[in-house]
N, C-alpha and C positions, 0 to 999 in steps of 0.2 A: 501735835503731842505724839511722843513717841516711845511707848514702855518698853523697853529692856530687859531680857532675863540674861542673867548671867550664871552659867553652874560650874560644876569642879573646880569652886572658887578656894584658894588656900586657907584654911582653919584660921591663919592670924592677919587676914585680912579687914580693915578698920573701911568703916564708911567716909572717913577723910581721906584712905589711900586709893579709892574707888574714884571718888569724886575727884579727885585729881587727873588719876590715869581717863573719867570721861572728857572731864573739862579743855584736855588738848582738841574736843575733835565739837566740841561747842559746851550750849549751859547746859547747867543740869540744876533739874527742877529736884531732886527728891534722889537719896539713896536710900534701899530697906533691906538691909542684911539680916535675915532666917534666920531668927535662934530656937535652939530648942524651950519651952516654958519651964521646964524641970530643972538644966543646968547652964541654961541662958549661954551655951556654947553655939557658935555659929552652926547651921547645917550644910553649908557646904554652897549656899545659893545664899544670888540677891538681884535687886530690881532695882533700874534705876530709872526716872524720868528725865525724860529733853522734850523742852518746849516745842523743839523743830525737828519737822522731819526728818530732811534733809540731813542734819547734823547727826538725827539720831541712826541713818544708815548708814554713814560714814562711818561712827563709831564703830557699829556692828561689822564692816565689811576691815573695817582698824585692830579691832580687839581679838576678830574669833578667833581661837588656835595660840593667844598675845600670853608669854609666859608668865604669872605671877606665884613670886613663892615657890615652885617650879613646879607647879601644876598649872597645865595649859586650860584654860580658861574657856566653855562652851559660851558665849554670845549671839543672842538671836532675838526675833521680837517676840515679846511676852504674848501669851494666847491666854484668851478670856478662862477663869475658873467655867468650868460645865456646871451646869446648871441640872445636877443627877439627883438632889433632893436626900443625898447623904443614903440612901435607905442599903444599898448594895445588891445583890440578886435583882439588879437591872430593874431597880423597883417597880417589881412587882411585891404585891404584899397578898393577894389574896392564897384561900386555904384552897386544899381540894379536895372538893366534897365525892363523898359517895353519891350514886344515885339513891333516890328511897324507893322501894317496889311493894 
């Protein structure tokens, strides 16, 4: 299996034009183009899955830099979300206490 990120992808890019432009370099399990939840407009990124590896590095070494819409297209393998617990300031949460004397 082989996730896919795809960024500076063109605003009116459909997951049936996606899945085409993968499907030349093998299958594709799965396209999920980014919208925003507010106005359900793409955000510029999307993921796709291939069964095979293989196929799925083809594509990448096929697509990265591959003009669509005429924004050139970032293609590369998808890297696991971090596991940072949403907190921010490097979650830490503790306060800092004075001494008591």
């Amino acid at each position: 299996m082989k996730n896919i990120f795809v960024g500076n992808l063109d605003f009116g890019a459909t997951e049936d034009s996606l899945r085409a432009l993968f499907e030349a370099h093998g299958a594709v399990d799965r396209v999920s183009i980014m919208t925003d939840r507010d106005t359900g407009r793409s955000r510029g990124f999307a993921f796709i899955e291939m069964p095979n590896t293989e196929e799925g590095e083809r594509a990448i070494a096929a697509l990265n830099g591959h003009n669509l819409g005429g924004r050139a297209m970032n293609v590369n393998e998808a890297k696991p979300k971090s596991d940072s617990g949403g907190r921010g300031a490097g979650g830490h949460s503790r306060q800092r206490r004075e001494p008591r004397w």
